[in-house]
C-alpha positions as CSV (number, residue, x, y, z in Angstrom):
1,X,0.0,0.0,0.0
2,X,2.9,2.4,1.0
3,X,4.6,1.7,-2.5
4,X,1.2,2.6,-4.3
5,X,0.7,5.7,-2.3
6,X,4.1,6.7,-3.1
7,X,4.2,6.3,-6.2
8,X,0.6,8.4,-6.7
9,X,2.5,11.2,-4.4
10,X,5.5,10.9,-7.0
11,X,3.2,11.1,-10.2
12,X,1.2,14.4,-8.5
13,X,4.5,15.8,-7.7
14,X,6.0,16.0,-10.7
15,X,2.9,16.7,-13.2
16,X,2.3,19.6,-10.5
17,X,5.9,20.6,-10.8
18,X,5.4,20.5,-15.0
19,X,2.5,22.8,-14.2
20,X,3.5,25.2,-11.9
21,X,6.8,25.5,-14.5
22,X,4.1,26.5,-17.4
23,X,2.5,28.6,-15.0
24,X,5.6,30.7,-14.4
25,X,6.7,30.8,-18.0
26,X,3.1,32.5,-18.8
27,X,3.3,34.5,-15.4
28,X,6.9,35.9,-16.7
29,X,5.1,36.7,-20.1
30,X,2.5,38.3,-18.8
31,X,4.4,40.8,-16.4
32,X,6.9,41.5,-18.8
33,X,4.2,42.6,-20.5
34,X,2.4,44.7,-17.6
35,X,5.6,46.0,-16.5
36,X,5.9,47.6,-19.5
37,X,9.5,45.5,-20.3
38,X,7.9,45.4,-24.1
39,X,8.5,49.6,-24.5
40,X,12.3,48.5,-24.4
41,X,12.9,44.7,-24.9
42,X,11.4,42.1,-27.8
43,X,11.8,38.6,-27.4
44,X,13.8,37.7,-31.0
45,X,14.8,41.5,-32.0
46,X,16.5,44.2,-30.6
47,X,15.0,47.2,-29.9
48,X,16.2,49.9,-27.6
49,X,17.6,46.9,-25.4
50,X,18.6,43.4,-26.1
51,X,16.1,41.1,-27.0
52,X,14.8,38.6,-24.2
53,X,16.1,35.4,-26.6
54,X,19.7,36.7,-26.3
55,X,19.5,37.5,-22.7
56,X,18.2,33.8,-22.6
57,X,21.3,32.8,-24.7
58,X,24.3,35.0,-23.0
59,X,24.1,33.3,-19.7
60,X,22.5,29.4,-20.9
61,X,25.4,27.8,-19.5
62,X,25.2,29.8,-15.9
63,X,24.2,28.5,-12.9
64,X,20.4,28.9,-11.6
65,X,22.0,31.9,-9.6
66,X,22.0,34.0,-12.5
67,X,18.4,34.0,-12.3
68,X,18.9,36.7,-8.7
69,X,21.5,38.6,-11.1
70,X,19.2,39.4,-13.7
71,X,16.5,40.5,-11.0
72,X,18.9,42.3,-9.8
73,X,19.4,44.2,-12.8
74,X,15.8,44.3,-13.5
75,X,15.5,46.7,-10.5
76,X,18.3,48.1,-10.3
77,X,19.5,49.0,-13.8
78,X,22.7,48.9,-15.2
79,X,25.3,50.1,-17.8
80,X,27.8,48.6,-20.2
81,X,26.7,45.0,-19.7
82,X,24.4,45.6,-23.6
83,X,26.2,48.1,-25.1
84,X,26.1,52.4,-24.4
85,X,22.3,52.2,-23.4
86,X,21.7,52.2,-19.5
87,X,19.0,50.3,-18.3
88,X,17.5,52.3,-15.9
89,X,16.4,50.8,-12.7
90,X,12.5,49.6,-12.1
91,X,12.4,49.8,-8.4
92,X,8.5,49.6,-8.7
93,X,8.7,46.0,-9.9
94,X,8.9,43.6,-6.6
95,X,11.5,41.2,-6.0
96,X,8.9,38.4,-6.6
97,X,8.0,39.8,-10.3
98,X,12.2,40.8,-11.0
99,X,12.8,36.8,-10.3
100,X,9.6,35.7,-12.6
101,X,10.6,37.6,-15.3
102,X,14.2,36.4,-15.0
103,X,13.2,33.0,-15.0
104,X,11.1,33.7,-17.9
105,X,13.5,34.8,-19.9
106,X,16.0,32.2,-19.0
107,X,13.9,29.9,-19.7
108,X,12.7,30.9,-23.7
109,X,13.8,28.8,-26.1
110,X,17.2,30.1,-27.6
111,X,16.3,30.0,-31.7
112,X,15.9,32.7,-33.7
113,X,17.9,34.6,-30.6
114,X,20.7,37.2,-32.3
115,X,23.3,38.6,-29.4
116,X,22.5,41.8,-30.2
């Protein structure tokens, strides 16, 4: 009995996990999009900043860390790291939503990106 029951707890676990991952990917979407991330950023083109799919692409191979750096950056701005446009800093985003988004974006799939 405990063998079945675990293996119903392992099952639920993980198709929750799977879910809870889509969730965040369209969560990320939708706040980049209510943040107003869109007036700068495009996910495969550059506009006045990089595009999302080469942010995605610069740091694939980093840790799961990077992921509290690009908050980071999402609310604190930054300079240099795209080229001579600052971002400027987005205080009014939360912590919470700066760590969405950056898993969003980490997480987009990486063709069509251009390191732009």
């Amino acid at each position: 009995m405990w063998r079945s029951l675990g293996r119903w707890c392992f099952l639920l676990m993980m198709c929750g996990s799977t879910a809870v991952y889509a969730s965040g990917q369209l969560d990320g979407a939708k706040l980049a999009q209510e943040k107003v991330c869109l007036g700068c950023h495009q996910v495969e083109k550059a506009r006045v900043g990089p595009p999302f799919k080469a942010i995605a692409q610069r740091y694939q191979q980093a840790s799961d860390e990077i992921e509290v750096y690009l908050a980071q950056a999402i609310r604190q701005g930054g300079r240099g790291r795209w080229g001579v446009i600052p971002m400027p800093a987005q205080p009014q985003i939360s912590e919470e939503d700066a760590l969405t988004i950056a898993r969003w974006i980490r997480g987009l799939s990486l063709e069509g990106a251009t390191n732009e």
